[in-house]
C-alpha positions as CSV (number, residue, x, y, z in Angstrom):
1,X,28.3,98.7,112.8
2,X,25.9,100.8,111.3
3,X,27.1,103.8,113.1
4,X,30.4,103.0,111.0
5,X,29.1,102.2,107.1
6,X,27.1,106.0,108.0
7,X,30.6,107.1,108.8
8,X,32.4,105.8,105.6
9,X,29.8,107.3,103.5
10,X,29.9,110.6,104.6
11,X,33.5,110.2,104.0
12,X,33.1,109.0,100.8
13,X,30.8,111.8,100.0
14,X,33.5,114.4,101.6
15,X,36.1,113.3,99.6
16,X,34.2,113.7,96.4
17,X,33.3,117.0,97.4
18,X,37.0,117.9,98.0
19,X,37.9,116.2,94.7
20,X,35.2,118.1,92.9
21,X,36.9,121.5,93.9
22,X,40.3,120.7,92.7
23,X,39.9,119.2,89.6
24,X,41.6,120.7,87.0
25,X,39.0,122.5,83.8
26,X,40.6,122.6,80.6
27,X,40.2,126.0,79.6
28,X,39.9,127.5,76.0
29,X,43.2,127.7,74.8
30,X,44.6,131.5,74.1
31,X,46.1,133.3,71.4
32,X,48.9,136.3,71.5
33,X,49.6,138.4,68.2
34,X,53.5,138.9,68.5
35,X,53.0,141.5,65.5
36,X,55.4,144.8,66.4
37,X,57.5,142.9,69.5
38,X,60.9,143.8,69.4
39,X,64.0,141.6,70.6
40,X,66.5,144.3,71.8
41,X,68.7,143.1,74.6
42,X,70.0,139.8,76.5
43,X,67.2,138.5,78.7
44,X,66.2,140.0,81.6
45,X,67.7,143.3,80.5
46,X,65.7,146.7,80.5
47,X,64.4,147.6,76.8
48,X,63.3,144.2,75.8
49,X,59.2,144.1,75.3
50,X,57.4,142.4,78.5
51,X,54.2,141.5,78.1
52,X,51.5,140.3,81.0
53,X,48.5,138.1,80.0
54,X,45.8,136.9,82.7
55,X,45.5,133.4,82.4
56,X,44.0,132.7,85.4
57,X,45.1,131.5,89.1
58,X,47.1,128.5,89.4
59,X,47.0,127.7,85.9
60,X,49.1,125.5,84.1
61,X,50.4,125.7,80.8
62,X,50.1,122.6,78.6
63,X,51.3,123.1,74.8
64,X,52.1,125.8,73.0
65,X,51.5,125.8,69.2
66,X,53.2,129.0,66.3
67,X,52.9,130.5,63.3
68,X,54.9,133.2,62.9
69,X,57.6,135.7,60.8
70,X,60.5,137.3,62.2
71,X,62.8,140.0,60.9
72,X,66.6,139.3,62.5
73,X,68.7,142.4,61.5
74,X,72.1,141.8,59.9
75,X,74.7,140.7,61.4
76,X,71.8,139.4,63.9
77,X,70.5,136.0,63.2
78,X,66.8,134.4,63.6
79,X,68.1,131.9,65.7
80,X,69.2,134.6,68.5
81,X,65.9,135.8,68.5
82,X,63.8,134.4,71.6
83,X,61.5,134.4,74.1
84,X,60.9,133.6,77.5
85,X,57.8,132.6,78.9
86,X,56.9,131.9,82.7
87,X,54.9,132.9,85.8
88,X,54.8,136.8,86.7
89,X,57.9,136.7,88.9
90,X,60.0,135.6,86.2
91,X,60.9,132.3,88.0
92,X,60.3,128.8,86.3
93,X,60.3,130.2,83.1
94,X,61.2,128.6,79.5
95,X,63.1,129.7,76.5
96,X,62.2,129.5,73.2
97,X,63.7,130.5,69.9
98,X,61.6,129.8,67.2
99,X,64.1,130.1,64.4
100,X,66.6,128.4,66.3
101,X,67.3,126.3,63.4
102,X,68.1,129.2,61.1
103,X,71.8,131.1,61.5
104,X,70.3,133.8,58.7
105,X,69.7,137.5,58.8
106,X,66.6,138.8,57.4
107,X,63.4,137.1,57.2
108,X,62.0,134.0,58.0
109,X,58.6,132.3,58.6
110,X,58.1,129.5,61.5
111,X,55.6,127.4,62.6
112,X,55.2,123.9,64.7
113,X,54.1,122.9,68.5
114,X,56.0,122.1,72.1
115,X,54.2,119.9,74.3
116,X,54.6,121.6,77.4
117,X,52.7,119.1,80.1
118,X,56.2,117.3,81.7
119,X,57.3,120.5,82.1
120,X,54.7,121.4,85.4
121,X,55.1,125.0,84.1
122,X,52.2,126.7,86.2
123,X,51.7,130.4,86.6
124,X,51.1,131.8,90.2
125,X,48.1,133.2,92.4
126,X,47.6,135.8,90.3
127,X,47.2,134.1,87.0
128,X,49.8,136.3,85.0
129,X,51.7,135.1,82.5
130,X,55.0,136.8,81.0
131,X,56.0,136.8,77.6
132,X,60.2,138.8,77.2
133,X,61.0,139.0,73.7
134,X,64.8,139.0,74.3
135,X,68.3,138.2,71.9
136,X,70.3,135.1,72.7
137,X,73.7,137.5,71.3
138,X,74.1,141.2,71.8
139,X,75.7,142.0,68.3
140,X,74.5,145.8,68.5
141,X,75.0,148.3,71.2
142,X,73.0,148.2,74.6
143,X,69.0,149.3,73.8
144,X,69.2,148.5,70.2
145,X,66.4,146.5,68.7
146,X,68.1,143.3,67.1
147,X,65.0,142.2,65.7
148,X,61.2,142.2,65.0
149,X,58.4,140.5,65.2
150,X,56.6,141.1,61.8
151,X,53.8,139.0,62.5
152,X,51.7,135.7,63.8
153,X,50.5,134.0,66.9
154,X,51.4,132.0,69.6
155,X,48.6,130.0,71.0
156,X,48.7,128.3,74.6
157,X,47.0,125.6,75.3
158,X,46.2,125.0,79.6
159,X,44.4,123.8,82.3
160,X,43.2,126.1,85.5
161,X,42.7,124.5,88.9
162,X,38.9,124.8,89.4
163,X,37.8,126.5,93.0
164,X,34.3,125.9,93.1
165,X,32.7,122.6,91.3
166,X,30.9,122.7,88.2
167,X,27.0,123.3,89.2
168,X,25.9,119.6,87.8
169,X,28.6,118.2,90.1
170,X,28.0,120.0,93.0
171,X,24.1,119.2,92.7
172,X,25.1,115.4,92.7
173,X,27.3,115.7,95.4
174,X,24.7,117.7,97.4
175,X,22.0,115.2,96.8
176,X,24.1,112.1,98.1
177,X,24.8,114.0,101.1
178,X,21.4,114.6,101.8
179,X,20.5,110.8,101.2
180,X,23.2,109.8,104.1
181,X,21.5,113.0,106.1
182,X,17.9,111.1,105.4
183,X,18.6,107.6,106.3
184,X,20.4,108.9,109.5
185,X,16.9,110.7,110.2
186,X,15.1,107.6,109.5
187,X,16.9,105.4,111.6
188,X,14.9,104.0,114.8
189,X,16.4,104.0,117.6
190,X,15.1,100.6,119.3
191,X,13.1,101.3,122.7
192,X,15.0,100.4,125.6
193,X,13.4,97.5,128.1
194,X,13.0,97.8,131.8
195,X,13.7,94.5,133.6
């Protein structure tokens, strides 16, 4: 019986060491300056601007938050300019258009917040992030620039899947591990009787 509540702590204590290493760290959210991005062609085409940002491994993108002033060139409109955001291999991304709202040429200012958590938006292995600055309507020729992005931020908010626990943690977990390891060494065994 004893053999068994030994047993079931050291699982206990194995399973909060396994916990320990996956929990997910909120991480300081990140800002990008969209200042000088330029929204040329459909998405996916060649001569939009593609930017990479290292997030981190396995990380998972949360909310994102903007403040920002766009320049749509007549007969372009602010609500065809977009951008798509998603893991480096351009799967799972989304689609945004901050001026969505605003069938205009010219400028415009924009700001508010997406919650992005039901979403289970996570970047790959390699932590990358990519940002396409793209036009939802061609109205100009192949490779020319429909649109700029005068100015502002767009600030992520996210979580990373921790590898290794946090130091405190992993001292805890340590030390109840090495109470089970003591009381095992403390144990008698009882003398056996010849008879």
């Amino acid at each position: 019986m004893k053999k068994l509540h030994h047993l079931a702590a050291a699982s206990v204590v194995a399973s909060a060491l396994l916990s320990l290493a996956s929990a997910p760290a909120q991480a300081t959210p990140f800002v990008v300056d969209v200042a000088g991005a330029k929204s040329v062609n459909l998405q996916g085409e060649a001569g939009n601007t593609v930017w990479f940002i290292d997030v981190g491994a396995n990380a998972a993108l949360n909310s994102l938050s903007w403040s920002i002033e766009l320049d749509a060139f007549a007969p372009s409109a602010l609500s065809e300019m977009q951008i798509n955001f998603g893991e480096s291999r351009g799967w799972g991304f989304v689609t945004f258009a901050p001026g969505r709202s605003s069938s205009a040429s010219g400028v415009g200012s924009f700001s508010g917040s997406l919650n992005l958590s039901g979403l289970g938006l996570g970047l790959g292995s390699d932590g990358l992030l990519r940002l396409e600055f793209s036009e939802a309507y061609k109205d100009f020729a192949t490779g020319v620039a429909e649109g700029e992005w005068l100015r502002g931020t767009l600030t992520f908010d996210y979580t990373v899947a921790s590898a290794v626990p946090e130091p405190a943690s992993a001292a805890l977990a340590l030390l109840g591990l090495g109470a089970i390891v003591g009381v095992r060494a403390r144990r008698r065994v009882a003398p056996r009787r010849n008879g």
